[in-house]
Structure formats: structure tokens, C-alpha cells
C-alpha positions in Angstrom: -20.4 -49.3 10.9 -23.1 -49.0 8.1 -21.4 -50.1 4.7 -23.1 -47.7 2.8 -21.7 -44.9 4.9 -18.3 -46.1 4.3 -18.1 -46.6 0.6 -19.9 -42.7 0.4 -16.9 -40.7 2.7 -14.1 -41.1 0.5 -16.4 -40.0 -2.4 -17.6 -37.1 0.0 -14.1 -36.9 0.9 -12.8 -36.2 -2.6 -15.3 -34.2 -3.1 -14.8 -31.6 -0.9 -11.0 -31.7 -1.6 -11.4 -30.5 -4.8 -14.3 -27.9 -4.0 -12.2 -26.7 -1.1 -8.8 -26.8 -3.8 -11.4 -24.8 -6.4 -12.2 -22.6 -4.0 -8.2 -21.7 -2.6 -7.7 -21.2 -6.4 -10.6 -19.2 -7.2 -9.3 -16.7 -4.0 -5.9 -16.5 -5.4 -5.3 -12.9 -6.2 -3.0 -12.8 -9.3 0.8 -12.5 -8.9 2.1 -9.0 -8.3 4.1 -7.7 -11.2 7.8 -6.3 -10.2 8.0 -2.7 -9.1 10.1 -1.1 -12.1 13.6 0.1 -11.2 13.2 4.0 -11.2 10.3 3.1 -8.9 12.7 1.5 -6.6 14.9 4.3 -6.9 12.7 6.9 -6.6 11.7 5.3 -3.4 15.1 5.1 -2.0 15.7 8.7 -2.3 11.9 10.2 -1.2 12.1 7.3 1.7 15.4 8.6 2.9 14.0 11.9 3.1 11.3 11.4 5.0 13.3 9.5 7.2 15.3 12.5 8.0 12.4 14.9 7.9 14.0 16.9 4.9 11.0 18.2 3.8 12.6 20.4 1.0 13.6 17.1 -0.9 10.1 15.6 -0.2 8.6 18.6 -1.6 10.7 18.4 -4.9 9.5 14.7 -5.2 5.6 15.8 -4.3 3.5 16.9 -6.9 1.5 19.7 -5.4 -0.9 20.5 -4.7 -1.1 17.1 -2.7 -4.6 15.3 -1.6 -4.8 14.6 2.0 -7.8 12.5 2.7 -9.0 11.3 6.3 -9.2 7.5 6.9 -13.2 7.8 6.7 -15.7 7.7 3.7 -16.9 11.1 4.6 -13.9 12.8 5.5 -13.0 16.4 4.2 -10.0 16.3 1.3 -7.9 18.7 1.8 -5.3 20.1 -1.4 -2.3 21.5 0.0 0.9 23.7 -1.4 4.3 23.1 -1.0 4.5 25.7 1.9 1.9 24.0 3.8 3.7 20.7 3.6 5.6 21.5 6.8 2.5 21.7 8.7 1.2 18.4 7.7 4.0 16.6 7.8 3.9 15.5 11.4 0.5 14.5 11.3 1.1 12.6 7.8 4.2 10.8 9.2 2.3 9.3 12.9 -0.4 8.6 10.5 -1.6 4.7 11.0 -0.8 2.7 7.7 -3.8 1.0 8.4 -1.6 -2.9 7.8 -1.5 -3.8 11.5 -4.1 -5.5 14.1 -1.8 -3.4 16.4 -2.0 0.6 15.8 1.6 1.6 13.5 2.5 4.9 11.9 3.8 5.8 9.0 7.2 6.7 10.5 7.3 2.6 11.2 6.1 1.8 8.3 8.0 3.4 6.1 11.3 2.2 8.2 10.4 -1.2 8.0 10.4 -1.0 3.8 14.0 0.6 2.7 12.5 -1.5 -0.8 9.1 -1.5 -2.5 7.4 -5.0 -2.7 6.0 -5.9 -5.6 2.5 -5.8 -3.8 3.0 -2.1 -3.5 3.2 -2.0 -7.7 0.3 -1.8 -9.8 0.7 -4.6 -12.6 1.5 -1.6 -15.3 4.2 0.0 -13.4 2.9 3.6 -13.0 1.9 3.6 -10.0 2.5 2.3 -6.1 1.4 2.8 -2.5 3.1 2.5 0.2 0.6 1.8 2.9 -2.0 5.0 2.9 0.6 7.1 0.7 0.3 7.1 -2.9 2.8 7.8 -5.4 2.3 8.1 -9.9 4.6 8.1 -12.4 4.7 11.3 -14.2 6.2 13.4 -17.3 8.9 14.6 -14.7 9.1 11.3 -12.8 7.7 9.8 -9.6 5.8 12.1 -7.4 4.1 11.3 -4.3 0.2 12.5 -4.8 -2.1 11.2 -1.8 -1.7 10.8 1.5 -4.4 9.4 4.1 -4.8 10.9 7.9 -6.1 9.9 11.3 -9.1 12.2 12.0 
């Protein structure tokens, strides 16, 4: 083997070590802040809820009226009232959280987290999503605010 090409790959080697190490570092997203405790709280109570499909007690946690977007860029928004809730609901709840390589719904989804992760948190604590569902900390407490659709 050529000398010359053997004193060069462990410098190459090194090299790309550390571009490679610079580069894992560089993709790093920042560490997720806690989700606050009334957060955590609220969540317990407005995932139970839905769980059970009381929709009166998800209506008092909802601020209304609530944006329901579809999953495309061009998708019509729709604003609904509390007493249209009941209408959506199915549709919000076989929703797919969009998390998966296999398709999910929100019923799943929400099953599978009786706890917020602190990925769900924005860093200053007002705000969290739980998959496609979006929920902001208000004057009267959490409320859930947006919701995405299948179309």
C-alpha cells in the first residue's frame, strides 16, 4: 500500500469525525422545556373527556369559536360554536395525528398520552399540541383552540 495514502486516512479520518460530530451538533434541536403543571392538569381532565366522548366538558375547556383546518395548505378553515361541536367531533377524533408512517387517529393518539411530553410544550409554557390539536393558555385557563382534519 502506498505510504502516502496511509499517513493521509487517519488525518481524513479525523477529519470527518469531527465534521460529521459538528454536523450531529449543529442538527440538535434545543431541549424541550417541561410542560407546566396546570398544563398537565388541564390535560388530564380535557383528555379524559374526550376519551369518554363528554362533549359538554370538552366544550367548557374549548374556547369557541374553535378553528378547524384541513391537513392541506389550501384547505377551507372552518370557525365553529359550541353547538356545532357535536357534529365535528367524530370527524376531529378519527382524525390522523399525522406522527405515524402507519395511518393513526386521534382517538389512538390521544390514548397513548394520559401525560404531555415536554416536546408537546412550547419553551414559554403557554402553549402545547397534542399531535394536530392545539391548546393556549388563557385569562380563564387552558382552552383547546385548533384542530386539524382529514379532507
Amino acid at each position: 500500500m502506498n505510504h502516502r495514502i496511509t499517513r493521509t486516512m487517519p488525518r481524513c479520518a479525523a477529519a470527518l469525525a469531527a465534521l460529521s460530530a459538528g454536523c450531529i451538533a449543529m442538527a440538535a434541536p434545543p431541549p424541550a422545556a417541561p410542560c407546566p403543571e396546570s398544563a398537565q392538569d388541564y390535560w388530564k381532565t380535557f383528555r379524559a373527556a374526550a376519551m369518554r366522548g363528554d362533549l359538554n366538558v370538552v366544550a367548557d375547556l374549548t374556547r369557541f369559536p374553535l378553528e378547524i383546518i384541513g391537513q392541506l395548505d389550501d384547505s377551507e378553515v372552518h370557525h365553529i360554536a359550541r353547538n356545532q361541536l357535536g357534529r365535528w367531533w367524530p370527524q376531529l377524533m378519527k382524525a390522523d395525528p399525522g406522527h405515524e408512517f402507519v395511518p393513526s387517529t386521534m382517538r389512538i393518539f390521544v390514548k397513548a398520552h394520559p401525560r404531555l411530553l415536554d416536546s408537546f410544550c412550547t419553551p414559554e409554557g403557554r402553549q402545547f399540541s397534542v399531535a394536530n390539536w392545539t391548546f393556549l393558555k388563557q385569562a380563564e385557563g387552558w382552552r383547546f383552540v385548533t384542530a386539524s382534519v382529514d379532507e
